[in-house]
N, C-alpha and C positions, 0 to 999 in steps of 0.2 A: 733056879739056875739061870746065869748069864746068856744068851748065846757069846760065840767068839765073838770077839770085838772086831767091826768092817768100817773101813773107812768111809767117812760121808765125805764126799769131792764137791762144792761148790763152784758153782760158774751160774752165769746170767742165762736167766730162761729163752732158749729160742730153738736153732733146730740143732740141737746136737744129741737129741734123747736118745736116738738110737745105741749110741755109744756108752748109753751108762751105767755104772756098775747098778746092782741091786741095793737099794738104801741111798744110792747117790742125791743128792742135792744140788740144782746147780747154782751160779751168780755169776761173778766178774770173769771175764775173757782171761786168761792168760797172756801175758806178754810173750811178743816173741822177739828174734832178733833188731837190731839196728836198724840193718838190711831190709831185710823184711818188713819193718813200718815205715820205710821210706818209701816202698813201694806199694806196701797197704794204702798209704796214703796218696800214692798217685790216682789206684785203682779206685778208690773211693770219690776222686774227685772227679774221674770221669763218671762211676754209675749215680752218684747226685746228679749229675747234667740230665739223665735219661732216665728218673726214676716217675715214678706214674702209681696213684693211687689204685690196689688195686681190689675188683668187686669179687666176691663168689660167683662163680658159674661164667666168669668174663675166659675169653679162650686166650692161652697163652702160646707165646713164640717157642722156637727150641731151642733160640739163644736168652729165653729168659725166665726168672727165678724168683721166687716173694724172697724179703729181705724184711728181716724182722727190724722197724722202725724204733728205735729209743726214746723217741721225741714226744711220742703217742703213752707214752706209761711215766708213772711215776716209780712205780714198782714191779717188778716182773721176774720172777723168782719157779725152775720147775722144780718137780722131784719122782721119785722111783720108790718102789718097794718089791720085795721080791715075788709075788704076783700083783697082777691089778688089782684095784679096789673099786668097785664099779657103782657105790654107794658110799655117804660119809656124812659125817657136820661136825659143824663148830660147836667147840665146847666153850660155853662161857669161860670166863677165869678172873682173877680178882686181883687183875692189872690199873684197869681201870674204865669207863665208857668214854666215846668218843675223844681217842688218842690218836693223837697224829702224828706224835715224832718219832726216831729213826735210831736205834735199829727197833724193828717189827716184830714180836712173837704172835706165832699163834699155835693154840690148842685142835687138834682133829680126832673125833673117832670115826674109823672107816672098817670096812668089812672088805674079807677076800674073796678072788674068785679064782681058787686056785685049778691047777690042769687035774683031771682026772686022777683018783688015786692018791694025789697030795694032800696034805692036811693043811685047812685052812685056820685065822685069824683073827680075830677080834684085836685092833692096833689103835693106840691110844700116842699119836704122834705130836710132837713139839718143834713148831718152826722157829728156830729166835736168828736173830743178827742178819734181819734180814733188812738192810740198806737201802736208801731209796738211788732209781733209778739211775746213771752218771750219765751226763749228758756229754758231746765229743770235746767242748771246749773245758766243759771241770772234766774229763778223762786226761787233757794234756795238763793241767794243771797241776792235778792231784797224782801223775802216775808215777812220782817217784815215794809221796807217803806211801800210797798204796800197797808198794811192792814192799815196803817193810813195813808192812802192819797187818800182818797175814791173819791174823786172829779176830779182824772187823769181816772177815768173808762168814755168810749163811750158814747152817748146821743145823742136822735134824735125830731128836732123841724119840726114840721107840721101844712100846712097852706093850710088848703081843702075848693075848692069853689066847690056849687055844681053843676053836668052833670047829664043831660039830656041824660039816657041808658049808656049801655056800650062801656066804651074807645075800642075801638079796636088798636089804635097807637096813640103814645105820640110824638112829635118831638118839638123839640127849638130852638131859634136863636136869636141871638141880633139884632136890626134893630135901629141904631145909639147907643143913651144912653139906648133903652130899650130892656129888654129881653121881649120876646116874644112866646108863646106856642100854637101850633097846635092840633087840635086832630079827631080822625077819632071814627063817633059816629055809636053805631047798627042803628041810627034813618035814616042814610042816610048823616048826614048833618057833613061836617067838619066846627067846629070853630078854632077861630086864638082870647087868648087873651092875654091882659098884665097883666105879672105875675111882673109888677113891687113891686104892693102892696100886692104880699105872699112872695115876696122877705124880704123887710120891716120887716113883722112881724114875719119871721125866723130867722130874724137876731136882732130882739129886744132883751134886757134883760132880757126879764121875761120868751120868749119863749127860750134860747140858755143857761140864765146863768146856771140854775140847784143849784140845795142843794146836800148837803152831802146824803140825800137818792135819789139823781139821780132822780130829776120829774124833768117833763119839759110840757107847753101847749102845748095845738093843737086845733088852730084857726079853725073857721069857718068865712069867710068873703065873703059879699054877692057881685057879680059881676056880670059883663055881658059878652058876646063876642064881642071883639072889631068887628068881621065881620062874618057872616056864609055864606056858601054856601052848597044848597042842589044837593046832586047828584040823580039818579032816584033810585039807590039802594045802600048800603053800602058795604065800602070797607075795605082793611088795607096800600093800597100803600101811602107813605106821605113822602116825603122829601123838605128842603128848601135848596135852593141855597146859594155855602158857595161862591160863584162869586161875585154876583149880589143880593144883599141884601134884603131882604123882597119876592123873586119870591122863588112861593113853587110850587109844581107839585103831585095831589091828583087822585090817582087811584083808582075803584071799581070793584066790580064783577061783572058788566053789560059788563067790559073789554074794558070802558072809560076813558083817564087822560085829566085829565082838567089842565090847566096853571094858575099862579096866578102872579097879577103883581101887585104892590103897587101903590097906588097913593097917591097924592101929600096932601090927607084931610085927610088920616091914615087908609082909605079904602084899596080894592081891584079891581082888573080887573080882571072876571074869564073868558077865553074864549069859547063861546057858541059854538064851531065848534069841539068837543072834538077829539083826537088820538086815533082811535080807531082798529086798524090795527088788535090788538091782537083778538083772537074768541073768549078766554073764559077769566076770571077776573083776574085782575090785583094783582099782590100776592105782590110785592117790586116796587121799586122805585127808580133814584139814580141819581142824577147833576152829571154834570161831575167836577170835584174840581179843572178845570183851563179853562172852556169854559163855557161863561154865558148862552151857547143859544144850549148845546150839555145835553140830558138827556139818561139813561140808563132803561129798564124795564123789567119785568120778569113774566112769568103767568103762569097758568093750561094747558093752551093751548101747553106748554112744550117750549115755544121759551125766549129767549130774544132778545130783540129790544133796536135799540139807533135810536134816533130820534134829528132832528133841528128842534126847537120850531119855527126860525123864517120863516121856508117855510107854505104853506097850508097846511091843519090837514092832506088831501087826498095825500100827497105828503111829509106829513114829518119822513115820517119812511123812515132812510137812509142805515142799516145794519140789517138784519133778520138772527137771526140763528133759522131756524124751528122744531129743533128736539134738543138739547140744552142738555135735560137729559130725560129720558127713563119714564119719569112722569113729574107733577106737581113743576115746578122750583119756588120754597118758598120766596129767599132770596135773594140777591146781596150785593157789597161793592163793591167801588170805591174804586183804590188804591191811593194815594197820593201823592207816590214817584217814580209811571213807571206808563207806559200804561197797569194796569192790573186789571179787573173783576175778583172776586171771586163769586158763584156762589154755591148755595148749594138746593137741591131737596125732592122729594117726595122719590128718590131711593135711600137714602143716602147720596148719593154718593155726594163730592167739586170739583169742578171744578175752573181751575184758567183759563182765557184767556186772550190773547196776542190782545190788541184792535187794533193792527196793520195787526194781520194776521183774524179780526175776520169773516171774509167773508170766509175764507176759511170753515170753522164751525167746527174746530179742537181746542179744546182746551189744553191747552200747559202743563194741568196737572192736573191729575185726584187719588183722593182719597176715597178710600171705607173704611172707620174707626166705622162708626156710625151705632147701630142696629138700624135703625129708620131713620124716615124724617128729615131733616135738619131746624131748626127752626130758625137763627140768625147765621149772619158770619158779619165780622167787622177788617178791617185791621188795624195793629198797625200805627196809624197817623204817627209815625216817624221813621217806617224800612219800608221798599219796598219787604220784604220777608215773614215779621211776621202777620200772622191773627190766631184770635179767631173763636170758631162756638162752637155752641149748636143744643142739639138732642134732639129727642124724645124716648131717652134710658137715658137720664137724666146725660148726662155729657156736659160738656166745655171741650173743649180741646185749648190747644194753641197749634200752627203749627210754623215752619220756613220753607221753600220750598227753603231754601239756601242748608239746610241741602240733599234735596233729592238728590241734584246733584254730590253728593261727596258719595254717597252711592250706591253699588250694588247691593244690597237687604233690606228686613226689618231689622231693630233692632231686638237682640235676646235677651229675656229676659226670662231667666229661660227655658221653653220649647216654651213659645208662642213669636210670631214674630209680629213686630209693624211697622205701615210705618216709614221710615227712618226719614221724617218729623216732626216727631207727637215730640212735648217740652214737654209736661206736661196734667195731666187730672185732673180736677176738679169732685168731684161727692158730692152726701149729699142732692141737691134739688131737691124736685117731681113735675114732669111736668114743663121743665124747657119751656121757651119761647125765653128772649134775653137775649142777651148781650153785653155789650159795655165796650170797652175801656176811659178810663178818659183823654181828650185830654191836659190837663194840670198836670198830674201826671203820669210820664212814668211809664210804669207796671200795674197800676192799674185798677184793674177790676170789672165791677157791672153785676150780672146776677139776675136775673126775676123769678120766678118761681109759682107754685099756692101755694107751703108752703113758701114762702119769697122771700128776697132779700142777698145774697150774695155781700162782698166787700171785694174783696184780692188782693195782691201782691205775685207772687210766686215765687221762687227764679229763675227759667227760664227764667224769662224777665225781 
């Protein structure tokens, strides 16, 4: 069954989230009167005169206000859903790699975290006609096609099966022709299903084409898990193997991972003899992205651990760093393009490590940027330098660590100084979670939050 059909409302991503329906989408500003842009445009030529880059943590006046930059994005696109989703990722699709032109789709599957009592989500969502950013000279140029060509504004198609409690993590993969979707439940139990058939119906006509008032469905269709497995307690560690096709590796806060291996009827093999090296719960997760049988993990217990799946469980933790970060280590990324860990904590503080010297327990570069815990880091798929991270001060920031080595000190900016590293900062969502880079759209960025979803391109990458 359908749900009722709600309208998805597009407008350009910046602060108006509070205002927005459940499923909304935003993009382009709205026009308004004559009047009204004659004096927009006065107002705007006075705050250009008096506008000022601004830092986190810098104190502000109470005659003054951040003011989302256009100049700084190439794309910048929010969204909603009618609870938050506090985990997700990109789902491949057979668009194409390394696409740049305009309009944008993209593939998400995300988990809910709905209030108490509600039923939550397993949502399988579809961004298309998502436009690159207008800058103020093509806004005067173009704002009369614009306004009759209502059908080029953003829209988002949604295909929700229902879960059993709250997603804790969302992970995805292809395993041959089918996509495939993991999730890490409060109940203890992680399911693995086929998202072939909410693929289907996001991509049907009636859910993607849209009207000139921008509606679009949002499915409900009934499904199962292709497979579950219960752990003794729940977790959020989950990654699938980008090697070795269909093995996934599920960690919990009992500070158990358990190995997944496909078989040949579309099942799994989960093994009963868990890794359990770590003392306190398993916070991340991470394959190695060029050794089938080499996995990476990170806990409370403040260590990260790499392990060979194929020794005994009592013997397959092969590198221990026990002291790692000065708290509770949240997060990891595998890098792609070198031997490097990135690595983010309870104390802030990023850490990058050299998987070659990781015995030594020194890590090759260390960042204090973030007021708050590190909640997501994610290295750019296709540079060896470039990573993303998110806080619990509510920004994203993009990094290069090319940059740091050419540099003697911070960046100065104005009065306040910035790691040499640091590209660019994202801000705008509350209680940010993840973030992921779009593996088939360089630059492009999804972040998580309890007020939405975030989708940009920033001129930095």
């Amino acid at each position: 069954m359908d749900r009722e059909e709600e309208e998805i409302e597009m407008r350009e991503g910046e602060e108006e989230e509070d205002e927005m329906e459940d499923g909304d989408m935003m993009d382009e500003e709205e026009e308004d009167d004559d009047d009204d842009d004659d004096d927009e445009e006065e107002n705007e030529e006075a705050m250009d005169s008096k506008k000022e880059v601004y830092l986190p943590g810098k104190p502000m006046g109470e005659d003054e206000e951040l003011v989302y930059d256009s100049t700084a994005y190439h794309l910048y696109h929010a969204a909603q859903t009618e609870a938050p989703c506090l985990s997700f990722d990109i789902v491949r699709d057979a668009l194409g790699d390394d696409r740049s032109s305009y309009p944008m789709t993209a593939y998400i599957a995300a988990g809910t975290q709905a209030e108490t009592g509600k039923q939550n989500h397993l949502l399988l969502m579809k961004m298309h006609g998502m436009e690159r950013t207008k800058q103020k000279a093509e806004d005067e140029e173009d704002s009369e096609s614009d306004s009759d060509d209502e059908e080029a504004t953003a829209s988002m198609s949604i295909c929700s099966v229902k879960h059993t409690g709250v997603v804790n993590r969302v992970r995805s993969t292809c395993i041959g022709e089918r996509q495939v979707v993991a999730t890490w439940a409060e109940t203890g139990n992680v399911h693995v299903w086929d998202a072939t058939a909410m693929l289907q119906r996001v991509d049907s006509p009636v859910a993607s084409g849209g009207s000139k008032k921008n509606r679009a469905n949002v499915h409900d269709l009934a499904a199962s898990p292709l497979f579950s497995f219960h752990h003794q307690r729940e977790g959020f560690a989950l990654d699938w193997s980008a090697v070795k096709a269909g093995r996934l590796a599920s960690g919990d806060c009992l500070h158990h991972i358990h190995i997944w291996d496909p078989r040949d009827d579309g099942r799994w093999n989960v093994n009963q003899h868990a890794l359990s090296n770590h003392t306190s719960s398993v916070e991340d997760i991470q394959w190695s992205p060029s050794e089938a049988n080499v996995v990476a993990s990170c806990s409370s217990d403040k260590s990260i651990r790499v392990w060979d799946v194929r020794a005994k469980a009592s013997k397959a933790c092969m590198i221990t760093v026990e002291s790692a970060h000065s708290a509770d280590v949240n997060v990891l990324s595998w890098n792609k393009k070198a031997p490097f860990i990135v690595s983010g904590g309870d104390d802030g503080y990023l850490k990058t490590w050299d998987l070659r010297q990781l015995r030594s327990g020194q890590s090759i570069a260390e960042i204090k940027h973030h007021d708050g815990a590190i909640t997501s880091v994610e290295w750019l798929p296709s540079e060896s330098s470039v990573f993303a991270s998110s806080g619990a001060d509510n920004q994203v920031v993009q990094w290069d660590l090319s940059l740091e080595a050419d540099a003697e000190a911070g960046k100065t900016l104005g009065s306040d100084t910035v790691p040499p590293a640091l590209l660019f900062i994202h801000q705008g969502q509350k209680d940010l979670k993840e973030v992921h880079w779009h593996p088939q759209i360089p630059g492009l960025m999804v972040s998580t939050a309890a007020s939405g979803f975030n989708v940009f391109r920033t001129i930095s990458v």
